[in-house]
N, CA and C of each residue as an Amber inpcrd file, in Angstrom:
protein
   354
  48.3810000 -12.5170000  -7.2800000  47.6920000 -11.2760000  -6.9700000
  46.5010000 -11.1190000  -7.9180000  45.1420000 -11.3320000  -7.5960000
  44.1720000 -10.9810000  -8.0160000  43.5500000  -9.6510000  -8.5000000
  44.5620000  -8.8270000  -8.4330000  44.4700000  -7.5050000  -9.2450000
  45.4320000  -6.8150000  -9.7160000  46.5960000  -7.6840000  -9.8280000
  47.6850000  -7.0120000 -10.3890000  47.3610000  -7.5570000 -11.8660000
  47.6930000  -6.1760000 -12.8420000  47.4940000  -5.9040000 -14.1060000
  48.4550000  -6.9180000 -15.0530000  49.9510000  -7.1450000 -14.7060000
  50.4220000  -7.8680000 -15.5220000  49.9660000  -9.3580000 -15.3890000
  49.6310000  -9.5050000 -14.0460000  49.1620000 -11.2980000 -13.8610000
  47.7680000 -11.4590000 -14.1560000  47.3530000 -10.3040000 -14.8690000
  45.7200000 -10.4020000 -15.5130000  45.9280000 -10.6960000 -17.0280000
  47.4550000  -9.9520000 -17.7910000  47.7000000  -9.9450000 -19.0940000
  48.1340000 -11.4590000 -19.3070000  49.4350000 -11.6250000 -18.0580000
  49.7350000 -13.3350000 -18.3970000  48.7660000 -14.4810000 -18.5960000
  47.6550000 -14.0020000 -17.7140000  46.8220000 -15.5110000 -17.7300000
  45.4000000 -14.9460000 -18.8580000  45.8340000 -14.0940000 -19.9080000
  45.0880000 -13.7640000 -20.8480000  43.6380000 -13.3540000 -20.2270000
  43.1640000 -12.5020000 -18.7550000  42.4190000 -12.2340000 -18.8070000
  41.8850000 -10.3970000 -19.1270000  43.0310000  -9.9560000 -19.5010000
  42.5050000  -8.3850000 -20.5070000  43.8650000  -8.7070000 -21.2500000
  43.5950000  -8.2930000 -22.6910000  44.1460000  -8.0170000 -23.7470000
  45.5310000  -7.3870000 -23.6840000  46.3270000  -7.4830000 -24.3130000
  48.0750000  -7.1790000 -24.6470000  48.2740000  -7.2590000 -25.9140000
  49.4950000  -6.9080000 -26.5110000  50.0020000  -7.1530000 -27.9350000
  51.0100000  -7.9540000 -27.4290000  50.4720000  -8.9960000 -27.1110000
  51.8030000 -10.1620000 -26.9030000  52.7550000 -10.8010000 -28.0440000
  53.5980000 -10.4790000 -27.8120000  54.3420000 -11.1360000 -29.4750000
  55.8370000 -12.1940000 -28.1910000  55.5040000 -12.3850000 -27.0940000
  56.3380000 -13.8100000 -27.2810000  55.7270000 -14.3300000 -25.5280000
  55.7700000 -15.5700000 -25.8130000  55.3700000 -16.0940000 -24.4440000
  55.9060000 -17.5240000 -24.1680000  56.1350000 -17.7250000 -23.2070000
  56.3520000 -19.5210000 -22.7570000  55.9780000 -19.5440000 -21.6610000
  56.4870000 -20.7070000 -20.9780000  55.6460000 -21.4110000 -19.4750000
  55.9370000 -20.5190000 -18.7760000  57.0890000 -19.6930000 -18.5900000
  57.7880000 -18.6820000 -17.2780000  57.4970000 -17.3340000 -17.4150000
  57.2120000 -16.6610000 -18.6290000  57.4420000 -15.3890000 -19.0990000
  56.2510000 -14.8940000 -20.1900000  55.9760000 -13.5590000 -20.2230000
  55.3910000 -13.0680000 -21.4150000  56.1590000 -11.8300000 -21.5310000
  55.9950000 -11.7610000 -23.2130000  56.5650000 -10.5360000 -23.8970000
  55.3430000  -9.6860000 -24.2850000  55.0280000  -8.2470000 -24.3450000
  54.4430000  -7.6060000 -24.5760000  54.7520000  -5.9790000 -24.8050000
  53.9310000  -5.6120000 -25.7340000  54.1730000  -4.0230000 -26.1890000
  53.9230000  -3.1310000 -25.1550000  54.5120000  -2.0810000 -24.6180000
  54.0840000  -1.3560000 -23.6300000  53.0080000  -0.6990000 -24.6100000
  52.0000000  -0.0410000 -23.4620000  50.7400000   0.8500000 -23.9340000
  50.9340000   2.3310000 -24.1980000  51.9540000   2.6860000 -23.0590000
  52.3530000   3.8760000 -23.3230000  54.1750000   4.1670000 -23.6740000
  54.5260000   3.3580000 -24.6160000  55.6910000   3.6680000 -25.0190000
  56.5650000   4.8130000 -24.8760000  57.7950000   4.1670000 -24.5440000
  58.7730000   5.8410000 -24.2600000  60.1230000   5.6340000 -25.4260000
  59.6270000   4.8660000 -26.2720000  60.7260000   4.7330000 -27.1970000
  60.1350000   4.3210000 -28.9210000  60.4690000   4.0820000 -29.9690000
  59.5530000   3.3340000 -31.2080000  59.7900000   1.6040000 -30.6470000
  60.4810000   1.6110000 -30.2860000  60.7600000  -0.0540000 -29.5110000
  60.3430000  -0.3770000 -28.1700000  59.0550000  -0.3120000 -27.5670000
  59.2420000  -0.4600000 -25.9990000  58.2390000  -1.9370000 -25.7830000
  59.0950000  -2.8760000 -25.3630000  58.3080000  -4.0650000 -24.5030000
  58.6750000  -3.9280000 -23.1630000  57.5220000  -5.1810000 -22.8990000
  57.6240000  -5.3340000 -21.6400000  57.2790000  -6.8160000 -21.2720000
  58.7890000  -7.4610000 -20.1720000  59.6060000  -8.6240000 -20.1800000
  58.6900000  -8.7170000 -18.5930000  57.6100000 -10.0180000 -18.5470000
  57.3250000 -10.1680000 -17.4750000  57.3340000 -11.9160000 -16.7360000
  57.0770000 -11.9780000 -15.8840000  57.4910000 -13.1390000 -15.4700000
  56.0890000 -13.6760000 -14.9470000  55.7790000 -14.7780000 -15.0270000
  54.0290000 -14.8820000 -14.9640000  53.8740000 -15.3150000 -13.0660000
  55.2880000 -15.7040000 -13.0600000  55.1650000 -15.8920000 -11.0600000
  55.0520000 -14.1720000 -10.4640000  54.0270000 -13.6190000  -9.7610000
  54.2000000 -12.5700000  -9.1910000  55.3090000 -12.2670000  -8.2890000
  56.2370000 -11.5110000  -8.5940000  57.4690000 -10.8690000  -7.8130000
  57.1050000  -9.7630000  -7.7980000  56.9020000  -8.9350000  -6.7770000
  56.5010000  -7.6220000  -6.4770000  57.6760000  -6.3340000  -7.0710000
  59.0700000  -6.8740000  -6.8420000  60.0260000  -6.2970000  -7.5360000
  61.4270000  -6.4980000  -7.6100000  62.4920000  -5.9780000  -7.9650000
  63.7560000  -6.6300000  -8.1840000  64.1590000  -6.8060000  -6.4690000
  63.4280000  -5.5670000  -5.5960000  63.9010000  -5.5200000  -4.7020000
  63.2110000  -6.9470000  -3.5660000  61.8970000  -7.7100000  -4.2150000
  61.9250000  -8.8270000  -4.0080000  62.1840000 -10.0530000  -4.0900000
  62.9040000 -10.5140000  -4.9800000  63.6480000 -11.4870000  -5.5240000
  64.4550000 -12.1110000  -4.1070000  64.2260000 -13.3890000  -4.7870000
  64.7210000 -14.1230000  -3.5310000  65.9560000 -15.2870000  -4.5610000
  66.3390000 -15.9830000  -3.5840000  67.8070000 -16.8470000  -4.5790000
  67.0720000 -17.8110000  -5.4220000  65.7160000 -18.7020000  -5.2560000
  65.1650000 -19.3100000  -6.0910000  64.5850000 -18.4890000  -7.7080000
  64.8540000 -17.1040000  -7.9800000  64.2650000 -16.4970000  -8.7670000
  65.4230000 -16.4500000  -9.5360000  66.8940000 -16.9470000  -9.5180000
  67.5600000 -16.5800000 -10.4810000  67.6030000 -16.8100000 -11.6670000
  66.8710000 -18.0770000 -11.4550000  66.5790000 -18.6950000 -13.5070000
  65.4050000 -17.7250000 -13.7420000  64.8520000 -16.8980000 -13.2040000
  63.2510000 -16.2840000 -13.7860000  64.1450000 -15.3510000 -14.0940000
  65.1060000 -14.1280000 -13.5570000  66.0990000 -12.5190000 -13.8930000
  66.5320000 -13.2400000 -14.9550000  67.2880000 -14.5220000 -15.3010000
  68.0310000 -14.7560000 -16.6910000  67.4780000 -14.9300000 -17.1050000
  66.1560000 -15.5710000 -17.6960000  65.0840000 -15.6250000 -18.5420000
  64.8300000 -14.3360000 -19.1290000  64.1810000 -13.4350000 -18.0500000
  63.6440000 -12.2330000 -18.6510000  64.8050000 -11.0800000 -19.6430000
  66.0620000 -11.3350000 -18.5380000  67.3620000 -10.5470000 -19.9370000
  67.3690000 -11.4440000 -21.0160000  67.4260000 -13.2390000 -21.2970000
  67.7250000 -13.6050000 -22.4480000  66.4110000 -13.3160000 -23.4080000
  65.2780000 -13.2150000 -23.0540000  64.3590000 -12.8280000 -24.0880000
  64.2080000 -11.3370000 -24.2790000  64.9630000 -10.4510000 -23.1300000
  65.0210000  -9.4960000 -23.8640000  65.8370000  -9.1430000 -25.5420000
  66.8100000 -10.0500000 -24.7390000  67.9560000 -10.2500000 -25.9520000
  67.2130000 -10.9030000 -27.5980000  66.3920000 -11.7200000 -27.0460000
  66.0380000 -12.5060000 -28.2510000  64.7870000 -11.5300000 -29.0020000
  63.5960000 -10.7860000 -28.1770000  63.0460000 -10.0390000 -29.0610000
  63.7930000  -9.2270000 -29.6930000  65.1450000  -8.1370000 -28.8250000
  65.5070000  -7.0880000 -29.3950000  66.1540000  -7.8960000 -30.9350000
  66.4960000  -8.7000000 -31.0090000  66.9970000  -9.4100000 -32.4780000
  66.3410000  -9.7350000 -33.2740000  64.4190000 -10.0590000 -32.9110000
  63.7310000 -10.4770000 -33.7320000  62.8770000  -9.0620000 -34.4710000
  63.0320000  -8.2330000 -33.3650000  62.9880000  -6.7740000 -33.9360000
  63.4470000  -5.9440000 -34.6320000  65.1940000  -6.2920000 -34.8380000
  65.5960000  -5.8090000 -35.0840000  66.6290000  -4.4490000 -34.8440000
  66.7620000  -4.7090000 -33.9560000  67.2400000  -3.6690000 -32.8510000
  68.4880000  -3.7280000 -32.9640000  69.2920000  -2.9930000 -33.3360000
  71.1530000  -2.8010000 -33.5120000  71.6040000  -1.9330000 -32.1820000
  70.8380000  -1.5520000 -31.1070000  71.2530000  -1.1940000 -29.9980000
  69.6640000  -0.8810000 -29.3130000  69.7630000  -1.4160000 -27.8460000
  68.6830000  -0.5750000 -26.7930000  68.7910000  -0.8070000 -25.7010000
  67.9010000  -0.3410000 -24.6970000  68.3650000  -0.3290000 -23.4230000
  67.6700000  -1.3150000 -22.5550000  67.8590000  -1.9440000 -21.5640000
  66.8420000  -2.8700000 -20.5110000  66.7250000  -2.0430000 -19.3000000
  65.7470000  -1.6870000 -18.8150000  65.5980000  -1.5000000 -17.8020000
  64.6690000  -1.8670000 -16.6890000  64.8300000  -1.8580000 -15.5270000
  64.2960000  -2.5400000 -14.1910000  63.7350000  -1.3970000 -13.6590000
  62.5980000  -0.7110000 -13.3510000  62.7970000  -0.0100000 -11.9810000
  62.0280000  -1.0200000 -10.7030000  62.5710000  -0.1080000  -9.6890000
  62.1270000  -0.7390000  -8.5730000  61.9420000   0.1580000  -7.3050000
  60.7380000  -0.1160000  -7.3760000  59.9340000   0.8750000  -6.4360000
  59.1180000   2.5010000  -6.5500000  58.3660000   2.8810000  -6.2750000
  57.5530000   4.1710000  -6.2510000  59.1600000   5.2120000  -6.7640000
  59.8140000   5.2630000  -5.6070000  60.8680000   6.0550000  -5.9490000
  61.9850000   5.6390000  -7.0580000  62.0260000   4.4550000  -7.6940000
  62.6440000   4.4420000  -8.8610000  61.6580000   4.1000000 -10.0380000
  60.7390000   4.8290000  -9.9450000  59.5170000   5.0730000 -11.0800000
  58.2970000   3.9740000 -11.4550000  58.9840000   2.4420000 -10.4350000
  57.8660000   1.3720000 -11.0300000  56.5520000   1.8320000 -10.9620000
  56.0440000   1.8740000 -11.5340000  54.5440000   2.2940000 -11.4190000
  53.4940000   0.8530000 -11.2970000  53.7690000  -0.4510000 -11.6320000
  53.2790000  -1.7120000 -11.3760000  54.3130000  -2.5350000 -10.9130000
  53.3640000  -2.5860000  -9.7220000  54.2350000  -3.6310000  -8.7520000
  54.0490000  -5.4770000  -8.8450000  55.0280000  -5.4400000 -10.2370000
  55.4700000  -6.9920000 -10.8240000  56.4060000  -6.5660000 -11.3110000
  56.9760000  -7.2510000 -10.9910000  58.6420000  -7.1600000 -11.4780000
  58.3890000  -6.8670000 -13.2370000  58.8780000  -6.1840000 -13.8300000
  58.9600000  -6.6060000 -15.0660000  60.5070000  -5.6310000 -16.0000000
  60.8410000  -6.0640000 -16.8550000  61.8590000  -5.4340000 -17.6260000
  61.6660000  -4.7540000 -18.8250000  62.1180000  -3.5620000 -19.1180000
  61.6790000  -2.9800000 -20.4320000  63.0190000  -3.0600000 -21.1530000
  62.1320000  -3.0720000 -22.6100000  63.2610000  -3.6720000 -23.3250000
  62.9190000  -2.4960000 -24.4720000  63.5760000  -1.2050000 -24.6820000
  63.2800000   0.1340000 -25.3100000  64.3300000   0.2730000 -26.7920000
  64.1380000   0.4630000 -27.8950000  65.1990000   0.7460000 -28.8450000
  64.2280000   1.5840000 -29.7060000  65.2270000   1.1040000 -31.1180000
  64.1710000   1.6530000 -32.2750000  64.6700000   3.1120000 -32.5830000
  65.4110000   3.2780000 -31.8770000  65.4650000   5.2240000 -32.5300000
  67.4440000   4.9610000 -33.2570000  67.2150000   5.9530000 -34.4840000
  67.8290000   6.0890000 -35.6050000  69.6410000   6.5000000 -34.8820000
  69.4620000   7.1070000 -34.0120000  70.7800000   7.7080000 -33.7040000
  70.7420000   8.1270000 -32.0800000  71.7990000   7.8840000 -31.5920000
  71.7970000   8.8240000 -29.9180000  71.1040000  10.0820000 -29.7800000
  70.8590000  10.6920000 -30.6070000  70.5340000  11.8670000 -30.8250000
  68.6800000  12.0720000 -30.6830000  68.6870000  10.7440000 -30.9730000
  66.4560000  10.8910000 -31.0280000  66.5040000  10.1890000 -29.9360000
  67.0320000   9.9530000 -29.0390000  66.8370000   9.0600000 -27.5020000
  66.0370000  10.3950000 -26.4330000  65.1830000  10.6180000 -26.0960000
  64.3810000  11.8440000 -25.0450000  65.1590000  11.2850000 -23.4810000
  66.2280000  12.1440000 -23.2760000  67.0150000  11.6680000 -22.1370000
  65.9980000  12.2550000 -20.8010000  65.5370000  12.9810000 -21.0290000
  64.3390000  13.0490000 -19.7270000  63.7140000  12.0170000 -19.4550000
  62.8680000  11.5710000 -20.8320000  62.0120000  10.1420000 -20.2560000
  62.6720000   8.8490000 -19.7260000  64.1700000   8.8150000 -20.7770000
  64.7870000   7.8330000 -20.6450000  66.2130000   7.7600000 -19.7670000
  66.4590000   7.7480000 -18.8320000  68.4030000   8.5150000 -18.9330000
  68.8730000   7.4590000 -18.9920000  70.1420000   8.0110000 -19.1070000
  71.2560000   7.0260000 -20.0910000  71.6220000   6.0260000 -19.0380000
């Protein structure tokens, strides 16, 4: 997709705070964070969304949870959440699949359950 925003960040043509990447995937800081921890787990093949995934995409979904797993450790993260949305009505706002990977707050108690729910 020639104008989708994350397949402009993967192939480095506008700027990200990328802190992890390989042949399948990039890691990056969200812009507008909803947590002190928020990336964002993308897959550099355009998938429009979870609700497009087809059976050849299953090594790309385990990729994107195991590096969620692996930043939240290189971060430092002693608990956070992953999340998927998918679709207008479950909040995706960019249509590429991607996973957020949110932590960083001190106690259950500093989590903003509006922005985030449990």
């Amino acid at each position: 997709m020639s104008d989708c925003i994350f397949c402009k960040i993967a192939k480095k043509e506008i700027p990200a705070d990328i802190v992890f990447e390989n042949k399948d995937l990039v890691v990056f800081e969200d812009i507008k964070p909803s947590a002190p921890a928020h990336y964002l787990i993308v897959p550099k093949e355009h998938i429009q969304s979870i609700a497009h995934l087809e059976g050849n995409h299953r090594d790309i979904l385990a990729d994107l949870i195991y590096a969620a797993k692996d930043e939240a450790k290189k971060a430092g993260l002693k608990g956070y959440k992953l999340v998927f949305n998918v679709g207008r009505e479950g909040g995706q706002m960019v249509d590429h699949l991607h996973l957020h990977l949110l932590g960083g707050w001190k106690n259950n108690g500093d989590i903003d359950h509006k922005r985030i729910p449990l």
